[in-house]
C-alpha positions in Angstrom: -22.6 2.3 -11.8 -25.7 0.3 -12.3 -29.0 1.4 -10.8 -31.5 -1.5 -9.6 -34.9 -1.3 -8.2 -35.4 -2.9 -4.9 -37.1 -5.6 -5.9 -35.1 -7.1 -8.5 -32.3 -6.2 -6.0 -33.9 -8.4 -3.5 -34.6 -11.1 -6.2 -31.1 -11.1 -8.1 -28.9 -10.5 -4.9 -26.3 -13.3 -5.9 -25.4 -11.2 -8.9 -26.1 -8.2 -8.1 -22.9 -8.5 -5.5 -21.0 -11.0 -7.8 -20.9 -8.2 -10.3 -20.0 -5.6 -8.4 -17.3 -7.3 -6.7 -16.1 -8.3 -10.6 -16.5 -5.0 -12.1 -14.8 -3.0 -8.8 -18.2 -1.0 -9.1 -21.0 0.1 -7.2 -25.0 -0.8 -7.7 -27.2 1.4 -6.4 -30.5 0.1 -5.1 -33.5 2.7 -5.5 -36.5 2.2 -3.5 -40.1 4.2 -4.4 -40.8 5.5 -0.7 -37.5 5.5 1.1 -33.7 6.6 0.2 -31.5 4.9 -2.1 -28.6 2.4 -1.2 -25.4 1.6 -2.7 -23.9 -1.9 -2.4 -19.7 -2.3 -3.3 -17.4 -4.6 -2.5 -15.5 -4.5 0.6 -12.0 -4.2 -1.9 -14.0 -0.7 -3.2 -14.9 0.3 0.1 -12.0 -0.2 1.8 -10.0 1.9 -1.5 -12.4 4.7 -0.5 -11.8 5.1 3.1 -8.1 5.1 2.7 -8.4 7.7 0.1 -10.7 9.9 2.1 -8.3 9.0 5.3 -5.2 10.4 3.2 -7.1 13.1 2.0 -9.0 14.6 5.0 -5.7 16.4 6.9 -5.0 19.5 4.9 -1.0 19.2 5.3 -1.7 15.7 3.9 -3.4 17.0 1.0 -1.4 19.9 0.2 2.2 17.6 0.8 0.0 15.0 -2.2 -0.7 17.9 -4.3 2.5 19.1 -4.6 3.8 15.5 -5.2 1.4 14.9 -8.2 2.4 18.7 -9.6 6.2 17.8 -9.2 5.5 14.3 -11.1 3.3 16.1 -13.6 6.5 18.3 -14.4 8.9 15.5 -14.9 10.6 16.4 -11.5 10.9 12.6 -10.4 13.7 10.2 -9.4 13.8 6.3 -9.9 15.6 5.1 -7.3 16.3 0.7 -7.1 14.5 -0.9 -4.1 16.5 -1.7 -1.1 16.4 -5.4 -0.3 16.0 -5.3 3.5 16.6 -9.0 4.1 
């Protein structure tokens, strides 16, 4: 995460979104009198809604949890993909 004041922000706007879209990271813009901003790429923001989407029903959450916990143990299958066509 880089932190940029609002000026060189303003000034260095090109890169300042070039290298956040590269780098799949977030800038955040701090200003003296008024609250900060973040800037990310629409790739990262779009990641984050779709996690907090999945992650904001409890049955979702719990049914992922015990996923991960069942993977973590070595309780998986690998199964061939089905060619549908």
């Amino acid at each position: 995460m880089r932190v940029i004041n609002f000026s060189d922000a303003r000034n260095q706007l090109k890169q300042v979104i070039d290298q956040v879209v590269a780098d799949c990271d977030v800038a955040v813009i701090s200003r003296r009198d008024a609250e900060d901003a973040v800037v990310m790429s629409l790739n990262t923001y779009n990641s984050m809604m779709e996690t907090y989407h999945l992650l904001k029903s409890p049955a979702n959450l719990k049914h992922l949890e015990k996923s991960l916990a069942q993977y973590r143990k070595g309780q998986t299958k690998t199964k061939a993909l089905v060619d549908a066509g």
